[in-house]
TIKEDO-275826 format. One record per residue (C-alpha): residue in one letter; residue number from 0; x negated, y, z negated. Coordinates in steps of 0.5 Angstrom, whole numbers, plus 2048, in hexadecimal, padded with zeros to 3 digits. Example, Ala and Ser with C-alpha at 12.3 -4.5 7.8 and 13.67 -1.06 7.14 Angstrom:
residues 2
('A'; 0; (7E7; 7F7; 7F0)) ('S'; 1; (7E5; 7FE; 7F2)) 
end
This chain:
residues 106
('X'; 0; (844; 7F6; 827)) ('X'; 1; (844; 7F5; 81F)) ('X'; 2; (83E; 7F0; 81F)) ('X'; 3; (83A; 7F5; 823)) ('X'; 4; (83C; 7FB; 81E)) ('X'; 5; (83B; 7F7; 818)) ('X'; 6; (833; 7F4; 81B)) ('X'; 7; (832; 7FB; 81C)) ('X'; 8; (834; 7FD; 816)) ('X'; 9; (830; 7F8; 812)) ('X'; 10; (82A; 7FA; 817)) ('X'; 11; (82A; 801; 814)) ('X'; 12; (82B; 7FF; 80C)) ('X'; 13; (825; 7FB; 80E)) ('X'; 14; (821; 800; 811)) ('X'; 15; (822; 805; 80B)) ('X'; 16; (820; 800; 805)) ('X'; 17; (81A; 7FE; 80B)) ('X'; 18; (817; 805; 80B)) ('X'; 19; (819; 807; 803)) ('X'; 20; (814; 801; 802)) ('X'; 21; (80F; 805; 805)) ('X'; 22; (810; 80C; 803)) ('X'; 23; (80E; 80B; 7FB)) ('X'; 24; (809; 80C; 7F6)) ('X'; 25; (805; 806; 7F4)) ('X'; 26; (801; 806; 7EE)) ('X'; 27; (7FB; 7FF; 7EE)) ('X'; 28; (7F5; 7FD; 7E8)) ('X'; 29; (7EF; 7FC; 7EC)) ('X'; 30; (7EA; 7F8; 7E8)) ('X'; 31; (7E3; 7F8; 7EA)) ('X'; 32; (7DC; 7F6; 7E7)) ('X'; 33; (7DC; 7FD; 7E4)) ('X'; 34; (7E3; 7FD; 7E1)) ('X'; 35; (7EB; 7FE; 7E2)) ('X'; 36; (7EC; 804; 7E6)) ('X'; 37; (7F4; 806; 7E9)) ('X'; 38; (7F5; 806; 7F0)) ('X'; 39; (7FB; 80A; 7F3)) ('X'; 40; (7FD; 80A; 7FA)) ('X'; 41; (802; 810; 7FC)) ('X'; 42; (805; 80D; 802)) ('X'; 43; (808; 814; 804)) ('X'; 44; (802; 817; 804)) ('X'; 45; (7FE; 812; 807)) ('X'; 46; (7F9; 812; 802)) ('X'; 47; (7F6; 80E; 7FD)) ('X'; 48; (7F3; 810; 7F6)) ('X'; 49; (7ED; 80C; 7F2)) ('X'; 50; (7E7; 80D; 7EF)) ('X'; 51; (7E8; 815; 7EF)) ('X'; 52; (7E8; 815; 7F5)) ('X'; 53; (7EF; 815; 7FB)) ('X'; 54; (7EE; 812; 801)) ('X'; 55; (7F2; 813; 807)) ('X'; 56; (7F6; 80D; 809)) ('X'; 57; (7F8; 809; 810)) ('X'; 58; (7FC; 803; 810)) ('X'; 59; (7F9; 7FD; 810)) ('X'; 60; (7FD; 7F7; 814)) ('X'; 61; (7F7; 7F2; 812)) ('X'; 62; (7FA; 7F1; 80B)) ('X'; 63; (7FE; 7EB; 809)) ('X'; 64; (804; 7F0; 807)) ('X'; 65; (802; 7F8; 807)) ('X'; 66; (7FB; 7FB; 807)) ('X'; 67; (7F8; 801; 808)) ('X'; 68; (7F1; 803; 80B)) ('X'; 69; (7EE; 809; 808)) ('X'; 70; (7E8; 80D; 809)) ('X'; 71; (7E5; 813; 807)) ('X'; 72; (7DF; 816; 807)) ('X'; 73; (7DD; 811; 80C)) ('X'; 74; (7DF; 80C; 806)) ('X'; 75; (7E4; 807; 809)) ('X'; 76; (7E7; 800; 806)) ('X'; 77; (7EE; 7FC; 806)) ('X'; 78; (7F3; 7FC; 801)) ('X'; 79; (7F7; 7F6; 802)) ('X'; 80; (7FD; 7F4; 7FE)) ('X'; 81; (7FF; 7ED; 7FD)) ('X'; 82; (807; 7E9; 7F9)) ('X'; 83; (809; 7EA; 7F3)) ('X'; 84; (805; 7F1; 7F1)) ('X'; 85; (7FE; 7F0; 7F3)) ('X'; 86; (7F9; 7F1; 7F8)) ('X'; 87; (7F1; 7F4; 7FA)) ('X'; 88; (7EC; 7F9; 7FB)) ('X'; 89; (7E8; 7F6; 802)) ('X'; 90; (7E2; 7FA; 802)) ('X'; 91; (7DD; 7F9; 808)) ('X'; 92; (7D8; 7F6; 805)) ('X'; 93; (7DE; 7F0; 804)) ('X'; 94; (7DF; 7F1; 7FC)) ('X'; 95; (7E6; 7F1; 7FA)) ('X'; 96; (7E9; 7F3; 7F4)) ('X'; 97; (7ED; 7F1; 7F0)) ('X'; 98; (7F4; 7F6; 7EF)) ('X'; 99; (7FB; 7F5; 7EC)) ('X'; 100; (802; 7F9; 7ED)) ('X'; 101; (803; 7FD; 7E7)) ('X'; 102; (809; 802; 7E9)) ('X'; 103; (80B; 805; 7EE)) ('X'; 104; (810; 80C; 7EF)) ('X'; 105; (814; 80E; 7F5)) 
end
């Protein structure tokens, strides 16, 4: 009975860090041929802000660790993240550019 209260407890602890990951701000530097240009996912909000321009976002489970698609306006590409802080705008024409985590914010 104590290891079935203490794997549930440790399931739980889990499940909130899990999902504290999934609730922040994340702030990335996307460059492109034209220049460098902040990205800034709200996870709460379910939208993404770049270029002066904020889209609504979905999940994107095509990613190799977190991803968003995001569409606006009839707009729509891919944001995925990658390790160690990096990651990509996939657009539909099959450029990618370039980003890097900045800061994030809870």
């Amino acid at each position: 009975m104590f290891n079935t209260i203490k794997t549930l407890t440790a399931a739980a602890a889990l499940l909130v860090v899990v999902g504290a990951a999934h609730a922040d701000t994340f702030t990335y530097v996307c460059t492109d041929q034209k220049g460098s240009y902040p990205l800034k996912v709200d996870d709460k909000k379910n939208t993404l802000a770049w270029k002066g321009s904020v889209y609504k976002i979905k999940q994107q489970m095509n990613c190799a660790k977190y991803g968003w698609h995001a569409e606006k306006d009839g707009a729509a590409f891919d944001f995925c993240t990658a390790t160690k802080g990096g990651g990509g705008i996939e657009q539909n024409d099959g450029t990618t550019i370039q980003c890097n985590l900045r800061a994030s914010t809870h």
